[in-house]
MINUPA-138718 format. One line per field, with one value per residue: residue in one letter; residue number from 1; x, y, z of N, C-alpha, C in turn. Coordinates in steps of 0.001 Angstrom, whole numbers. Each point is the difference from the previous one (the first is absolute). Example, Ala and Ser with C-alpha at 12.3 -4.5 7.8 and 13.67 -1.06 7.14 Angstrom:
2
residuo <- c(a	s) .
num <- c(1	2) .
n_px <- c(13190	-350) .
n_py <- c(-5690	1050) .
n_pz <- c(7800	-720) .
ca_px <- c(-890	820) .
ca_py <- c(1190	1190) .
ca_pz <- c(0	60) .
c_px <- c(900	-770) .
c_py <- c(1200	1090) .
c_pz <- c(0	730) .
***
This chain:
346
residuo <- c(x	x	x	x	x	x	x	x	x	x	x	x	x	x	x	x	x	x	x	x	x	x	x	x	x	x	x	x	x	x	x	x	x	x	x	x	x	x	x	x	x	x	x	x	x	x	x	x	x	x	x	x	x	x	x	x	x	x	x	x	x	x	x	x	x	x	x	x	x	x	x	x	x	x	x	x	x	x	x	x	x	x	x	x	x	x	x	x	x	x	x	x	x	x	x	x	x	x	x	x	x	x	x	x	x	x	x	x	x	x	x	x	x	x	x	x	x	x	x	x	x	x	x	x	x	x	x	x	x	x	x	x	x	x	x	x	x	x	x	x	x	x	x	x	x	x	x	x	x	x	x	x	x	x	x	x	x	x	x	x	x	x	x	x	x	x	x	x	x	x	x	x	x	x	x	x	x	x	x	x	x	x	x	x	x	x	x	x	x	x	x	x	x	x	x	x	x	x	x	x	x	x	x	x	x	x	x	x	x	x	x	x	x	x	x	x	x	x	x	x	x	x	x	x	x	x	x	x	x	x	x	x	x	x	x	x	x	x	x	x	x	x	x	x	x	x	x	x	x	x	x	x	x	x	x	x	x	x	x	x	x	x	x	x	x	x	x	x	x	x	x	x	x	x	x	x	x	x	x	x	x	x	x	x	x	x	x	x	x	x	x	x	x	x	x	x	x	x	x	x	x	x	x	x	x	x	x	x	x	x	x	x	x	x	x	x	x	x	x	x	x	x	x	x	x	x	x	x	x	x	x	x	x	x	x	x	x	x	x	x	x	x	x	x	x	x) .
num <- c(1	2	3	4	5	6	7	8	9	10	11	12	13	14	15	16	17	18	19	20	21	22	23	24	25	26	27	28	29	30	31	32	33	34	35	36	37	38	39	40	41	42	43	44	45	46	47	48	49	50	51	52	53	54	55	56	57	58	59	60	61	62	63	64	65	66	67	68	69	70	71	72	73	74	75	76	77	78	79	80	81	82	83	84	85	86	87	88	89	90	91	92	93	94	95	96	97	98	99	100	101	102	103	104	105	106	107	108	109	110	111	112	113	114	115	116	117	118	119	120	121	122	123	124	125	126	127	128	129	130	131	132	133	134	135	136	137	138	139	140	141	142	143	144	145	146	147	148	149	150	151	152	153	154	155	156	157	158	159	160	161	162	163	164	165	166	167	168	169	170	171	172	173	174	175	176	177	178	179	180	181	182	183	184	185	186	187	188	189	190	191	192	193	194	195	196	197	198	199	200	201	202	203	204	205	206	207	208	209	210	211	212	213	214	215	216	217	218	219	220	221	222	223	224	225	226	227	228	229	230	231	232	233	234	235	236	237	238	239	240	241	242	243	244	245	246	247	248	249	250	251	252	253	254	255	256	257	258	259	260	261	262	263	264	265	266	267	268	269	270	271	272	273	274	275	276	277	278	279	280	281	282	283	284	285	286	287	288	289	290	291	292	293	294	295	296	297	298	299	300	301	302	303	304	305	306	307	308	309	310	311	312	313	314	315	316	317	318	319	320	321	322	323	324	325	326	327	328	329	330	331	332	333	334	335	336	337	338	339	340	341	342	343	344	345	346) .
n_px <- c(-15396	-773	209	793	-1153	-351	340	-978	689	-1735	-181	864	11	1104	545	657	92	1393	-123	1227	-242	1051	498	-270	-1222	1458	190	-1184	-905	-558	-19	1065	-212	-793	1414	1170	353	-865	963	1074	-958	307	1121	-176	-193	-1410	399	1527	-537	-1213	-666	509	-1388	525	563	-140	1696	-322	1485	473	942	-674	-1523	-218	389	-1015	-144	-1397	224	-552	-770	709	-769	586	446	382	1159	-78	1076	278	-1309	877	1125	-1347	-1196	-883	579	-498	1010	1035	-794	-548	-824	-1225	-608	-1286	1645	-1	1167	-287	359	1103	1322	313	447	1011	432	-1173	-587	47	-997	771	-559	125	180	1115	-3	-1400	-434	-568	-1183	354	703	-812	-392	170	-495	778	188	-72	-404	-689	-1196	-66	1492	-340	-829	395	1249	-543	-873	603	491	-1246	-84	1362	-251	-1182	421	781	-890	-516	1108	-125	-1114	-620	1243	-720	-793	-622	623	466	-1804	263	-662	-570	-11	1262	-1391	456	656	201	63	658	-607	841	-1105	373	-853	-772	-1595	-1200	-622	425	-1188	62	517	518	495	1305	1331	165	-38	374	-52	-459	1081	-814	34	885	196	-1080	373	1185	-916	1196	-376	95	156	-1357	516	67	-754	-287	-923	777	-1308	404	-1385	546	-1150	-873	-635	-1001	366	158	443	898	239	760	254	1342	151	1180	-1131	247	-562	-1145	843	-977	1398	106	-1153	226	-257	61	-997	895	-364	-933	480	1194	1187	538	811	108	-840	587	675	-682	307	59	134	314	-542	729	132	-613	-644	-526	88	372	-281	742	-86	-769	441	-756	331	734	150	1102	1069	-134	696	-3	-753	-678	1065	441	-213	52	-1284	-102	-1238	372	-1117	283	-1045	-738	-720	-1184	1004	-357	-499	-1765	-44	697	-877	-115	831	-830	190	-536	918	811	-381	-800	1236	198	-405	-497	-878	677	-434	849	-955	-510	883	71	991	965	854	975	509	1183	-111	1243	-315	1218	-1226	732	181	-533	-275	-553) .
n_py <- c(-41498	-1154	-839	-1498	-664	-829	-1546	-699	-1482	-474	-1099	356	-703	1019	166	-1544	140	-601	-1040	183	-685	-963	1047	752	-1254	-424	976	-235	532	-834	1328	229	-1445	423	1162	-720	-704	420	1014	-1483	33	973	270	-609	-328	125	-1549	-446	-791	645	882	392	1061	16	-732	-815	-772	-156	84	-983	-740	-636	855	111	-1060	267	360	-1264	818	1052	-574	-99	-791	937	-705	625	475	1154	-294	-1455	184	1042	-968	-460	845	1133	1058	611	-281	-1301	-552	-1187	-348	518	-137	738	914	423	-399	-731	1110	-711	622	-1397	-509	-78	-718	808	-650	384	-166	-457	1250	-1001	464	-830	1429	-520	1234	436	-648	820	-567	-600	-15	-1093	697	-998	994	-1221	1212	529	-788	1465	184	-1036	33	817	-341	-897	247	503	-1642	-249	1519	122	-1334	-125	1024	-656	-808	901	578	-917	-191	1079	-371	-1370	1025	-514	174	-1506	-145	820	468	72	-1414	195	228	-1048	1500	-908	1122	-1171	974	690	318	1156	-174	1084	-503	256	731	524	903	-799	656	-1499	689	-408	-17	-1599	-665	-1425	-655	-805	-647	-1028	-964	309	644	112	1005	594	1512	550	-201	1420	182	-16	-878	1758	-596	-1004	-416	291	33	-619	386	-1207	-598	-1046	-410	1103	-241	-702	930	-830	703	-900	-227	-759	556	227	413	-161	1241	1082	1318	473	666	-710	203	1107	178	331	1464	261	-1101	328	731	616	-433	1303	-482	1073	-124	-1322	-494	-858	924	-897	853	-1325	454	1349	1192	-14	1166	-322	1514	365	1513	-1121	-82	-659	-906	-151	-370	-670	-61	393	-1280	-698	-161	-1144	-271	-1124	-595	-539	-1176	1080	-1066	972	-734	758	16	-127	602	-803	-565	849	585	412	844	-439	112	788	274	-738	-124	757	557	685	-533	248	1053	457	-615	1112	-480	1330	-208	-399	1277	0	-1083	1335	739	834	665	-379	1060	-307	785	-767	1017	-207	710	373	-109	835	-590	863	-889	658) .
n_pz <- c(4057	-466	1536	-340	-115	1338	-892	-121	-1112	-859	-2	-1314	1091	-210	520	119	1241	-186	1188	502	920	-675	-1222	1280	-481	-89	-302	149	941	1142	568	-716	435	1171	-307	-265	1010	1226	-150	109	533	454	-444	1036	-1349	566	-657	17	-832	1160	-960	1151	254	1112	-44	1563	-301	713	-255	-556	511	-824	6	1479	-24	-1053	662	-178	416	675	736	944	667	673	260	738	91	738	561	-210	685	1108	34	-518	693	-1190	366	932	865	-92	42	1020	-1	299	-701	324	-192	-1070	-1	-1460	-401	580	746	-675	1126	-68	1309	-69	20	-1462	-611	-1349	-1024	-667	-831	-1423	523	932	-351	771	-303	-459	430	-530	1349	802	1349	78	790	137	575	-784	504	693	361	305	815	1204	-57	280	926	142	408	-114	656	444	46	218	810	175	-14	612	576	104	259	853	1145	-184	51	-776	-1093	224	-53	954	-1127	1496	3	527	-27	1247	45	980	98	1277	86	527	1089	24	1884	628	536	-1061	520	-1349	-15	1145	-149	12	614	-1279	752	-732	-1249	354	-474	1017	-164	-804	480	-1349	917	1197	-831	778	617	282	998	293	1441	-419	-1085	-766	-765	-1178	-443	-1262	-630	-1357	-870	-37	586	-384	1538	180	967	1082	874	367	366	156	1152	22	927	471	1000	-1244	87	-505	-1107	146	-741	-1334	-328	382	1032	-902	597	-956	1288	558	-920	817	463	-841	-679	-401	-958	-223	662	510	861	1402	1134	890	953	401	-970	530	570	1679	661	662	1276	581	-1112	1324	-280	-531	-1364	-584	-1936	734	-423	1030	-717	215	1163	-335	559	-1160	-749	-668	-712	-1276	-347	-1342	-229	-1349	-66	-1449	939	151	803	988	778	-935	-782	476	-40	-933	-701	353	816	-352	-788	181	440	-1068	-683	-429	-1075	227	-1109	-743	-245	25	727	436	-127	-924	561	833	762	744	614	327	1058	697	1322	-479	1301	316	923	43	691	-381) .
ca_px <- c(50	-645	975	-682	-527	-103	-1941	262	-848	-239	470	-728	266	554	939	242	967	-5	296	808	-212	1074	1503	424	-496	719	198	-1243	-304	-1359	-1118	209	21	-1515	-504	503	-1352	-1538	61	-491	-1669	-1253	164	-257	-1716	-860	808	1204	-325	-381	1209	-314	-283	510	1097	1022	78	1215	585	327	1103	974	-205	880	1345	392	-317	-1125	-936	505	167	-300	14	1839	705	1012	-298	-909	1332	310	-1314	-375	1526	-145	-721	425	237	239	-870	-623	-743	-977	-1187	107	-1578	-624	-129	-683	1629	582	1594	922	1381	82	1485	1033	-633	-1397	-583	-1139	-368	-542	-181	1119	502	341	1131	31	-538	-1340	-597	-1171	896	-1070	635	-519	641	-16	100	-1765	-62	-1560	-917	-750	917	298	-1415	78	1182	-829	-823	960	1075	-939	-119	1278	357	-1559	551	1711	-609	-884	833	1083	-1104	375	1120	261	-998	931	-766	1379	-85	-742	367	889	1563	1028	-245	-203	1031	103	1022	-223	812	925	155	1283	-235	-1159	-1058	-888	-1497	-758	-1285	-213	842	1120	970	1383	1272	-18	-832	547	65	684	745	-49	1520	168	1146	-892	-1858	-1004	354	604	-594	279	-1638	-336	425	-1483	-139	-1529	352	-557	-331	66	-733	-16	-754	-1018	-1165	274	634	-858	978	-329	1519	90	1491	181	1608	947	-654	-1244	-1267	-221	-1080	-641	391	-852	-1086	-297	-923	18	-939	492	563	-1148	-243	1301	790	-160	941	-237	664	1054	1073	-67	344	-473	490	-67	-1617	162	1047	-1029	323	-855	154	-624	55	1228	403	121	-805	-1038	-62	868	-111	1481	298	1451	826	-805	1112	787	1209	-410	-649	-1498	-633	-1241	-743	-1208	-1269	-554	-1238	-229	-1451	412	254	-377	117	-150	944	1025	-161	233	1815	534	446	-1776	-244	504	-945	-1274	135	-444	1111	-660	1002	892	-822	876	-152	-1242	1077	523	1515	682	1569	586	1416	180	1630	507	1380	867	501	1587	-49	890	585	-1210) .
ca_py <- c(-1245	-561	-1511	-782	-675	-1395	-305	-1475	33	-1105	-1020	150	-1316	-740	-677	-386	248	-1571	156	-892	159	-976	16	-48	-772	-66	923	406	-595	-298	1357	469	-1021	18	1161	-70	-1211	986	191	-1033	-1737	991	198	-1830	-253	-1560	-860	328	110	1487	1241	1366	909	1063	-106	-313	-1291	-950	-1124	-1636	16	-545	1498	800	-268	200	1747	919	1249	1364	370	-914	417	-378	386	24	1175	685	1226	-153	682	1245	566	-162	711	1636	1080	170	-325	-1065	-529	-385	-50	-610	-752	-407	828	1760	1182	274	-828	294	-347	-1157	-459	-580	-1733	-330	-772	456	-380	978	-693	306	-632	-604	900	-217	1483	332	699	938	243	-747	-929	-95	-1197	-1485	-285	22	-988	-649	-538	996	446	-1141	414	1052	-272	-770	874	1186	-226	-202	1045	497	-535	372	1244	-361	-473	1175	877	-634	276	1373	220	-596	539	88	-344	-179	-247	1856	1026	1531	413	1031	1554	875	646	603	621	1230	1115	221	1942	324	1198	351	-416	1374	-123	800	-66	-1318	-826	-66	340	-186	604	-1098	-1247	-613	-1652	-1186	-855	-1379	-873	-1291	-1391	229	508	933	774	447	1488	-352	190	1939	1094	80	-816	443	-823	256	-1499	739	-949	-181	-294	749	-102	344	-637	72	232	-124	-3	-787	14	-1440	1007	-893	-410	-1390	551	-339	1245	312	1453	925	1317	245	736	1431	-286	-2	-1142	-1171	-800	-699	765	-497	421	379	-1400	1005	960	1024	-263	479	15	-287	-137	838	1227	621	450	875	535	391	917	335	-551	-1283	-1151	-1050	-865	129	-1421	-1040	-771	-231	-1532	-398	160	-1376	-556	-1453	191	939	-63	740	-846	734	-691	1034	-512	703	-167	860	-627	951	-568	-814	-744	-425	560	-1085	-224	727	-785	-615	-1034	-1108	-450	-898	-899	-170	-1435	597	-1045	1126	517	-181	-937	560	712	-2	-319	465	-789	900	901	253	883	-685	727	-992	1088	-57	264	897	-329	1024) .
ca_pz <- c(-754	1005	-231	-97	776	-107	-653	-475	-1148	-77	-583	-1084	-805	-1474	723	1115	1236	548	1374	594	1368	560	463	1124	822	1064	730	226	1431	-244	75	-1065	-732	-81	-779	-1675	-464	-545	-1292	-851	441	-512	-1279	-1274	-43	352	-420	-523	-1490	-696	127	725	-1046	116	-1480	618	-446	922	-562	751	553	-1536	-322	886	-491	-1664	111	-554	795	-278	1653	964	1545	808	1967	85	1674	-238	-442	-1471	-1502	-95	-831	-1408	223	-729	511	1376	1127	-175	1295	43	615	1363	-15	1404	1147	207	-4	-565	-31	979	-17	829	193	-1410	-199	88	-696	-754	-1051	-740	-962	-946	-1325	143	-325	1088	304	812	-639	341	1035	662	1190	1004	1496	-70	1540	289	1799	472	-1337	-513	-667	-1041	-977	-661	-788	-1106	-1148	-498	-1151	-1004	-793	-835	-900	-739	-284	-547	-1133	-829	-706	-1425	-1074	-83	-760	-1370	-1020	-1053	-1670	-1169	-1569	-457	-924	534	817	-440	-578	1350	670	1155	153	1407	378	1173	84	710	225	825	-542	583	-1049	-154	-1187	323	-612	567	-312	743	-761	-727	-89	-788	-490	486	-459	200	524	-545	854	512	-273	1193	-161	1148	1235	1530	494	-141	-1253	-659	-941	-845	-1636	-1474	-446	-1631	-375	-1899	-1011	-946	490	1505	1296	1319	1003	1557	793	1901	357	668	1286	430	1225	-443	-263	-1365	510	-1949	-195	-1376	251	1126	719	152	-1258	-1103	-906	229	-1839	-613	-595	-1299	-678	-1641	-504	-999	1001	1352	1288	1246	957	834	-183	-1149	348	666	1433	308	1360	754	-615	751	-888	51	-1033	441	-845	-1045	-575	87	1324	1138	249	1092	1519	-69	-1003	-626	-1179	-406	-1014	-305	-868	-350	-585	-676	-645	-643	671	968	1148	1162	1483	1138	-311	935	1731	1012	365	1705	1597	-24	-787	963	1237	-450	-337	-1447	-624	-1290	-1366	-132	-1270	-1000	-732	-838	-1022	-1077	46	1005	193	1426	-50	1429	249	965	639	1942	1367	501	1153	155	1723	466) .
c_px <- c(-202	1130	-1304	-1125	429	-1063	936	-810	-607	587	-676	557	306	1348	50	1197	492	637	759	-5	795	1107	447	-622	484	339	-1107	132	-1312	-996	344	-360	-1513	-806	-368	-1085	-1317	363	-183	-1066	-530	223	109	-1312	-546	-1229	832	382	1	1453	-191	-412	1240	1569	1284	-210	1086	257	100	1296	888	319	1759	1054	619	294	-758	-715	-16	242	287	163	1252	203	1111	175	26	1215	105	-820	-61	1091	-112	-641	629	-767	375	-1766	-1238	-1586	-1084	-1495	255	-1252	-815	-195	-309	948	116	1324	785	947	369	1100	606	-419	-1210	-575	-716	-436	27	-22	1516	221	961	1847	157	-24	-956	-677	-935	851	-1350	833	-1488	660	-514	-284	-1932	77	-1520	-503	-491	957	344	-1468	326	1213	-724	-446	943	1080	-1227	-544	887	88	-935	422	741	-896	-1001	1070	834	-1363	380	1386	-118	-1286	954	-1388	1006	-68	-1041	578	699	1801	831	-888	-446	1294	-37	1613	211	1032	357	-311	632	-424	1487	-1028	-732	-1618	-734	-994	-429	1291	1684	1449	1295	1090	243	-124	1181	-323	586	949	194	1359	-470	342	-1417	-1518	-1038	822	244	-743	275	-1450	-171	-72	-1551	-21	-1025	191	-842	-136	-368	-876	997	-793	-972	-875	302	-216	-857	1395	-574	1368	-173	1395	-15	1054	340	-967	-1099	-1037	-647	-903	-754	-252	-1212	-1123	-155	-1401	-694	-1161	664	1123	-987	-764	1175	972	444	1409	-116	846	1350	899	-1076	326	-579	493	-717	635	-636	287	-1238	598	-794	1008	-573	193	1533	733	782	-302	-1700	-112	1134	46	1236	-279	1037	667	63	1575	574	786	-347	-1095	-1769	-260	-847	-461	-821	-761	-546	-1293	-532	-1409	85	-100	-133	1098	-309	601	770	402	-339	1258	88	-472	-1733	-655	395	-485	-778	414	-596	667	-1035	1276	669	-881	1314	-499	-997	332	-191	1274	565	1371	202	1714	98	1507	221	964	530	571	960	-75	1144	678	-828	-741) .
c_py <- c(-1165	-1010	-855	-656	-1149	-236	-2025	85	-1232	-1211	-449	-1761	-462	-627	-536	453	-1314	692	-1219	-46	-950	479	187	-988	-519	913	561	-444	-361	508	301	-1076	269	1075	-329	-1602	1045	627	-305	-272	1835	193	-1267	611	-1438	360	264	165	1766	926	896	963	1299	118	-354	-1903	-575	-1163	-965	-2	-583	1235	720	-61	-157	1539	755	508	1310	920	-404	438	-471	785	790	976	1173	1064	-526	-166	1155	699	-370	1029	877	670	196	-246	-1153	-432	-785	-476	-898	-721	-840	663	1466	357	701	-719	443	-901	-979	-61	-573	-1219	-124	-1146	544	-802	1213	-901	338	-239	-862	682	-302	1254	227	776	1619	247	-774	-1065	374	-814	-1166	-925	-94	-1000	-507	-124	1092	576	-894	285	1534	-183	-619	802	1505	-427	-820	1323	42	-802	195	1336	-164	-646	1030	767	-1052	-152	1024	494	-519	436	342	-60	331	-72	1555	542	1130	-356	818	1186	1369	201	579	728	976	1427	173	1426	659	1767	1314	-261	1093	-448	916	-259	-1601	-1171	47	511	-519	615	-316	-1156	-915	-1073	-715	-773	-1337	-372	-1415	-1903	-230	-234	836	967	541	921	-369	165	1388	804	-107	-169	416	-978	185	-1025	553	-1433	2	-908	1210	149	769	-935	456	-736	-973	-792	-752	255	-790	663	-1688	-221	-1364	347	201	1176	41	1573	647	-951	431	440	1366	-51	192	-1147	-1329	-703	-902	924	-626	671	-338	-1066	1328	822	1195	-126	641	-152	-496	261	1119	1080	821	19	858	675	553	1290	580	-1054	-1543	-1199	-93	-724	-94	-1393	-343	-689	213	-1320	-786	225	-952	-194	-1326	871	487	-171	343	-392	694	-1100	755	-847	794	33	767	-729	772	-857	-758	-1602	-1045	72	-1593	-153	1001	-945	-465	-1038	-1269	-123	-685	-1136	-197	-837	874	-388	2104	1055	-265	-1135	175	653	-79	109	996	-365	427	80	-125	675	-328	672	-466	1264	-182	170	1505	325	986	-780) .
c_pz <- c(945	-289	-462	1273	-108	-163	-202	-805	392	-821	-1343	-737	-1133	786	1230	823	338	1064	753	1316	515	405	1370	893	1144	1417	1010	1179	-100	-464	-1349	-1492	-247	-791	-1066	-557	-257	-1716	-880	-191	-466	-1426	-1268	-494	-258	-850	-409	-1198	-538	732	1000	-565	359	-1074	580	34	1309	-497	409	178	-1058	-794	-233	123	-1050	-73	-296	758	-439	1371	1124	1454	712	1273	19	1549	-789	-643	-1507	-1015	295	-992	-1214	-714	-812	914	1511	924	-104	942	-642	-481	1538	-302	1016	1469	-217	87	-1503	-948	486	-506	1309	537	-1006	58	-530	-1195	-1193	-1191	-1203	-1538	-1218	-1404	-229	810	1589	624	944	-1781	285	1786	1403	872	1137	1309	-552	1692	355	1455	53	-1978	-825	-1127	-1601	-1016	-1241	-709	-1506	-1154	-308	-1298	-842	-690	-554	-1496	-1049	-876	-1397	-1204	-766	-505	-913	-1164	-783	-1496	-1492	-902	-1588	-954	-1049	-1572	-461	-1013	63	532	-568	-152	938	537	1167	948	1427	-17	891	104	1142	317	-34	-912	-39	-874	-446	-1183	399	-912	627	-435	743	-378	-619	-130	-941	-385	691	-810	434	160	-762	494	523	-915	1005	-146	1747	454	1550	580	149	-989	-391	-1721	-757	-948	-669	-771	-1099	-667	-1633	-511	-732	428	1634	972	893	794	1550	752	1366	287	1307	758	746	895	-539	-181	-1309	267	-1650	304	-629	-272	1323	696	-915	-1833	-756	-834	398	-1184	-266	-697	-1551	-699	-1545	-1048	-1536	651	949	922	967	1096	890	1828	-896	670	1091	1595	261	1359	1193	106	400	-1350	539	-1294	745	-809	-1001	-550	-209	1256	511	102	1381	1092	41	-1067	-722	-1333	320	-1331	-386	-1247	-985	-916	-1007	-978	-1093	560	1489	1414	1058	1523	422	-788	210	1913	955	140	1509	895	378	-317	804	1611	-537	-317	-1653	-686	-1974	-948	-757	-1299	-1213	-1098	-1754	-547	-1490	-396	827	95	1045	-581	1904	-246	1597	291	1155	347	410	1480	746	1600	1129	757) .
***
């Protein structure tokens, strides 16, 4: 069973990212005053009037102190954005030097990004310590990806169609399966399978990291469906699960209208001749602790891969800003299910 990849999504501009870059203004040292100014002057757009195409808004300081933002850039040393930090083994970027990320001295200087909870988002930090011009260049431009980022996945997150025929008529339901695992006739086999149990208080459903899974998705309308599943893991990324790679869903996957159902990705498994996996359609709940969102998209107009294959990480080297196919639709809804990884101290 394969883990997830990392992938970024592009920026589907239905939403803006506002951006606060005052609150620690004080605190800054020169070198650090010069980061956060470039940010600014790159991410203004000219004339000021127009909008940044990328979906990120730096606020004004009247802004900002109303509390209207949603993100903001903050200082702090490096122990007390690391003691805010989910899970273990806090660290770094080092940006500029080729280390990586690494674990700073406690005093160390870092920049990271935060919500209003004052959190490291996405657990994103970088050295704030810039002895030369090169470090400040490269600092620059890293907390201008992050945030760009932060604005494609809040696109992303808010795909909706609140006025679809289909709402309520898509049941999406994760199972909980429970080896020893096996495969036989290509098909997956477990000891058992349960129903996850939503947490009313929440609206997410509990998993630790590792557990193996599946979801059953039951059509009640009247019209068959066209399936395409993304999932958003605590790392900020943006993988597109369903349609996959494989010739037998390069038309699209399709769930039967009138109570049908289908397994996602689906009950299928291939081995090897030492009865290793080489393929199996359950997942693995992600390694990371914090919220894992999985987005299904159901269409009565057929929808494929490619589709959607700009939301991967390709897209965004290129810098695609491609307008979203949803718009061409005859009617569509999405169903998102949301699990909070439990950090299990591992």
């Amino acid at each position: 069973m394969d883990d997830k990849a990392l992938v970024i999504a592009p920026d589907l501009g239905s939403l803006r990212l506002k951006v606060n870059l005052d609150i620690d203004a004080a605190k800054l040292s020169p070198a650090q005053k010069s980061v956060v100014a470039a940010v600014r002057a790159n991410l203004t757009p000219k004339p000021p009037e127009t909008r940044d195409a990328r979906g990120v808004d730096i606020v004004s300081a009247q802004r900002a102190s109303a509390s209207d933002w949603d993100v903001a850039v903050l200082k702090d040393s490096f122990s007390k954005v690391a003691a805010k930090m989910n899970g273990s083994s806090p660290r770094c970027e080092s940006v500029g030097t080729g280390n990586g990320e690494i674990v700073l001295p406690p005093d160390s200087d870092v920049f990271y990004l935060a919500g209003k909870d004052f959190v490291p988002v996405f657990r994103f930090c970088i050295d704030a310590s810039f002895p030369n011009a090169k470090l400040q260049t490269a600092a620059t431009k890293r907390i201008e990806e992050a945030l760009v980022h932060l604005a494609r996945l809040r696109s992303i997150n808010a795909i909706s169609n609140k006025r679809s025929a289909l709402n309520g008529k898509i049941i999406v339901r994760p199972i909980r399966l429970t080896g020893p695992f096996g495969c036989v006739n290509s098909k997956f086999l477990m000891t058992a399978q349960d129903p996850a149990v939503l947490d009313p208080a929440t609206g997410y459903y509990s998993f630790t990291s590792g557990e193996v899974f599946w979801f059953e998705v039951k059509n009640n309308s009247t019209q068959d469906l066209y399936l395409t599943l993304l999932d958003m893991p605590p790392d900020g990324s943006v993988k597109l699960f369903s349609p996959r790679k494989l010739d037998g869903e390069k038309d699209g996957v399709v769930v039967a209208k009138n109570g049908g159902v289908r397994i996602l990705m689906s009950d299928d498994c291939r081995v090897d001749a030492d009865g290793n996996f080489l393929e199996a359609g359950p997942f693995r709940s992600s390694r990371l602790s914090g919220l894992d969102r999985f987005k299904f998209i159901a269409s009565v107009e057929r929808t494929t891969r490619d589709d959607f294959a700009y939301l991967e990480m390709t897209a965004l080297v290129r810098g695609s800003e491609k307008a979203s196919p949803l718009a061409g639709l005859g009617d569509w809804t999405t169903v998102e299910t949301i699990f909070q990884i439990n950090d299990t101290g591992n």
